[in-house]
Residue frames as qw, qx, qy, qz and C-alpha x, y, z in Angstrom:
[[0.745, -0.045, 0.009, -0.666, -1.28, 320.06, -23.65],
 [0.411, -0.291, 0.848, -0.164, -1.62, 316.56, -22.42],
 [0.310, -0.169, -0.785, -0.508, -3.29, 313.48, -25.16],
 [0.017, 0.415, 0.909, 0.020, -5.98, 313.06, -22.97],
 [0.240, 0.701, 0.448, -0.501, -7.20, 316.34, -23.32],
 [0.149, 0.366, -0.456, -0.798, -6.31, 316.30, -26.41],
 [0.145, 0.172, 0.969, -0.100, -8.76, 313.45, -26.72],
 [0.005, 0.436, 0.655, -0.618, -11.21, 315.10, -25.48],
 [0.307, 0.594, 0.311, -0.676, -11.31, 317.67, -27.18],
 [0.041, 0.283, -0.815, -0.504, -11.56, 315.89, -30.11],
 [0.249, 0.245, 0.936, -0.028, -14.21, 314.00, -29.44],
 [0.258, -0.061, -0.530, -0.806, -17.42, 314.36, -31.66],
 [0.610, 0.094, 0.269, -0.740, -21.11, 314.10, -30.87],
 [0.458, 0.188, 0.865, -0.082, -22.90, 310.86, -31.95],
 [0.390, 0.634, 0.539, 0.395, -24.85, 313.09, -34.68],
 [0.183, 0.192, -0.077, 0.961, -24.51, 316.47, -35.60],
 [0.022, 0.196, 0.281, -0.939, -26.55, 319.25, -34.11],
 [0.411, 0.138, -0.359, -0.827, -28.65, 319.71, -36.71],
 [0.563, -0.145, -0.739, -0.340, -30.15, 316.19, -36.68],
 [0.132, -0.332, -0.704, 0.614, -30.66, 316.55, -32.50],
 [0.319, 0.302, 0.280, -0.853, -32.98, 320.04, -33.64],
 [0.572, -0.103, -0.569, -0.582, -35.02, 317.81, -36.96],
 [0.369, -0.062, -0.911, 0.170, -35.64, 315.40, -34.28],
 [0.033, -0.329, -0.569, 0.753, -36.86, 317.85, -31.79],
 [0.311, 0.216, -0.145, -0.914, -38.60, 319.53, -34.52],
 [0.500, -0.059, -0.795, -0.338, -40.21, 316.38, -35.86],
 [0.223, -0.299, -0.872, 0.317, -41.47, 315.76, -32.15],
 [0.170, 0.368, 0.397, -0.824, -43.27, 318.85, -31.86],
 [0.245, -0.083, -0.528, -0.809, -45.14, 318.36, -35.47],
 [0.714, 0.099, -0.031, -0.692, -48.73, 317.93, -35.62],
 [0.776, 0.205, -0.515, -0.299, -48.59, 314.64, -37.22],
 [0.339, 0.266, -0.703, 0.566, -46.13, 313.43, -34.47],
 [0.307, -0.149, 0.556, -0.758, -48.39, 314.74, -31.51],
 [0.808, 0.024, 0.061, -0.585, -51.52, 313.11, -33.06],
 [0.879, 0.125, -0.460, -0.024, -49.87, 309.71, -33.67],
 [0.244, 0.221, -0.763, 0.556, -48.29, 309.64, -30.34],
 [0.437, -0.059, 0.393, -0.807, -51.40, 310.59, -28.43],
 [0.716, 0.050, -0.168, -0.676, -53.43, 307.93, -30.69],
 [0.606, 0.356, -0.710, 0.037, -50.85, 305.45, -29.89],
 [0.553, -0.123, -0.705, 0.427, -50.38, 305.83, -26.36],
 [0.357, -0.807, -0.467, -0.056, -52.95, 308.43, -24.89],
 [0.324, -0.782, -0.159, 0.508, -50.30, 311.12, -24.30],
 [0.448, 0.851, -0.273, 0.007, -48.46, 314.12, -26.08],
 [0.836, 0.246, -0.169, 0.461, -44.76, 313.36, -26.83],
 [0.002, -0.984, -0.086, 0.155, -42.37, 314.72, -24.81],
 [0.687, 0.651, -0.018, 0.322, -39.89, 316.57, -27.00],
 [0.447, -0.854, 0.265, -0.018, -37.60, 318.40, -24.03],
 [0.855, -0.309, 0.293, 0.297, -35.20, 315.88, -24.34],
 [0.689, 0.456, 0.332, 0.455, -34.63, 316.21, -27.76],
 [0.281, 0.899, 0.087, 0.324, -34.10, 319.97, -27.27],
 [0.559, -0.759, 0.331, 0.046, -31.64, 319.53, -24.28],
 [0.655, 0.037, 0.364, 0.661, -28.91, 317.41, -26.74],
 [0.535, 0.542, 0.182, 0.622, -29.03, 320.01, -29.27],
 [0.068, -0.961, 0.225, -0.147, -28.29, 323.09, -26.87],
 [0.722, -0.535, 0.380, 0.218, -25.59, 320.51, -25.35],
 [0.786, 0.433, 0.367, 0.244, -24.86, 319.49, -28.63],
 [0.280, 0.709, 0.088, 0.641, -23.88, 323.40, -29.44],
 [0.303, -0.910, 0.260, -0.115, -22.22, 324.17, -26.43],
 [0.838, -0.182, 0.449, 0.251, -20.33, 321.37, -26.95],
 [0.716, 0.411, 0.207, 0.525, -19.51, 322.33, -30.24],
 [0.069, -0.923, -0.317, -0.206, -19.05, 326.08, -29.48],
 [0.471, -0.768, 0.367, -0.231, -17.45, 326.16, -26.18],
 [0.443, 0.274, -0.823, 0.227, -15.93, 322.54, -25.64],
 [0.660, -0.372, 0.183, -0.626, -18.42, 322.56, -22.57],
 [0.101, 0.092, -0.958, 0.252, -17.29, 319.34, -20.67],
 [0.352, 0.159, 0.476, -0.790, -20.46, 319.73, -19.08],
 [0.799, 0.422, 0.011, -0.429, -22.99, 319.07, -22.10],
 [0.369, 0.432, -0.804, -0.176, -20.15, 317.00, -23.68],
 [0.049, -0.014, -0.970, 0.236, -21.03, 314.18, -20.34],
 [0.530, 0.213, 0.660, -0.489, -24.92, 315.07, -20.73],
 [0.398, 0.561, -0.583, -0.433, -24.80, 314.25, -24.48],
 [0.204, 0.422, -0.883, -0.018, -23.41, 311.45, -23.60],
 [0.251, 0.010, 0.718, -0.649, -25.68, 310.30, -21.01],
 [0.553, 0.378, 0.217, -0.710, -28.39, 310.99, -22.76],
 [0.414, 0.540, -0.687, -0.254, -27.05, 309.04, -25.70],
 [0.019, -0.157, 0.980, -0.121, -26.48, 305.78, -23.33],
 [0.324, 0.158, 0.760, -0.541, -30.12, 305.80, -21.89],
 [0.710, 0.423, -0.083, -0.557, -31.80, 306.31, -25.34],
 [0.486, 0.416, -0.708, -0.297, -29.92, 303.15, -26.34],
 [0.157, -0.173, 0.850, -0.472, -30.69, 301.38, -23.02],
 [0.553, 0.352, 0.310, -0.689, -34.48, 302.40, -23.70],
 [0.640, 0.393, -0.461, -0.472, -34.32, 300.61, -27.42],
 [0.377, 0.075, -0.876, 0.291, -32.58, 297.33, -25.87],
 [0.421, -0.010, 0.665, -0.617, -35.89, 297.03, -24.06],
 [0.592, 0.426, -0.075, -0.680, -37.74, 296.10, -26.46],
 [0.449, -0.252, 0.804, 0.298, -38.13, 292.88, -27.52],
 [0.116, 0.104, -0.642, -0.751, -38.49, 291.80, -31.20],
 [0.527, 0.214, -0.017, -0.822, -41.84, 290.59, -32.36],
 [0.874, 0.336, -0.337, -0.096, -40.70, 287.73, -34.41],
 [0.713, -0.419, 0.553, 0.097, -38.62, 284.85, -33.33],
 [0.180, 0.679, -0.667, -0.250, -35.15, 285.00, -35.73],
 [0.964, 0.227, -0.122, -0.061, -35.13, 281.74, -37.81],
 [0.575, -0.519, 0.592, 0.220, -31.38, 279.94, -36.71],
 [0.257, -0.076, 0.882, 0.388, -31.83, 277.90, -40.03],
 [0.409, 0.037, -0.522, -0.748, -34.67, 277.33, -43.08],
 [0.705, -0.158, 0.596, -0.350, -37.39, 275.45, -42.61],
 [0.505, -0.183, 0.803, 0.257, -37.19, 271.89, -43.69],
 [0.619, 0.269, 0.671, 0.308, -39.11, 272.05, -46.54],
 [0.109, 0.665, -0.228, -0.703, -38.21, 275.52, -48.13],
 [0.137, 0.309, -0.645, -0.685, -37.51, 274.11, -51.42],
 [0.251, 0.260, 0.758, 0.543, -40.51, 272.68, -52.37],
 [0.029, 0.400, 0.348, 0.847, -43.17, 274.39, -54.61],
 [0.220, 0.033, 0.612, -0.759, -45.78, 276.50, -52.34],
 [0.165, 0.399, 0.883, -0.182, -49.23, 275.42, -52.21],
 [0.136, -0.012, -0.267, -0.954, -51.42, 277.08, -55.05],
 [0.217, 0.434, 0.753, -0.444, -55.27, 277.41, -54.33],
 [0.121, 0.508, 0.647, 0.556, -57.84, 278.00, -56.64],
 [0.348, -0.404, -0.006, -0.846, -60.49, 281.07, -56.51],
 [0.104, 0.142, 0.825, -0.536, -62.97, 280.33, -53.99],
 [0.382, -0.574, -0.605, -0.398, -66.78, 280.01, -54.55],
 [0.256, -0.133, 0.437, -0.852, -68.54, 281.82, -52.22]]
C-alpha cells in the first residue's frame, strides 16, 4: 500500500457524524424554523446538513472517496459563506486615550 493512500485513508472528517445529524436535527426544530422564517421570511434549508452526515457515514463506513471530496467541499463553502460576513464593530488596534481615568457618574434624573 502506497503513504498516500495511506493518507487518505486516514484522514478524518472535520466533526464527527453525530454532530453533522444534531445540526441537521437542530435545523428542522420548531424553534429553528420559526426564528429563521422571522428573521429572514423563509424556512431553513436543512438538506445540506443531512447530505454531510450520510457522506460523513459513508465515509466512515466504506472509505467512500466520493463523500470523503463532498465533505470536504461542503466544509470549504460553509467557511467561505462565514468569511462573508463582516464584523459589526470596528476592532480597537490600541485603548482609547483616556481609559484610565474615572468614568463619568450621573446623578438620578428628575423627570
Amino acid at each position: 500500500m502506497d503513504h498516500s493512500r495511506t493518507t487518505s485513508l486516514s484522514w478524518r472528517p472535520p466533526r464527527t457524524c453525530d454532530d453533522y445529524w444534531s445540526e441537521f436535527k437542530n435545523c428542522k426544530s420548531l424553534r429553528n424554523r420559526f426564528h429563521h422564517y422571522y428573521a429572514h421570511g423563509t424556512s431553513p434549508s436543512c438538506q445540506q446538513w443531512k447530505d454531510d452526515y450520510q457522506n460523513c457515514s459513508a465515509w466512515e463506513k466504506r472509505k467512500d472517496t466520493g463523500a470523503k471530496e463532498a465533505l470536504q467541499r461542503s466544509e470549504r463553502n460553509r467557511v467561505a459563506e462565514q468569511k462573508k460576513f463582516i464584523p459589526v464593530w470596528d476592532l480597537r488596534r490600541e485603548p482609547p486615550i483616556d481609559w484610565h481615568l474615572p468614568l463619568k457618574q450621573e446623578g438620578p434624573r428628575d423627570s
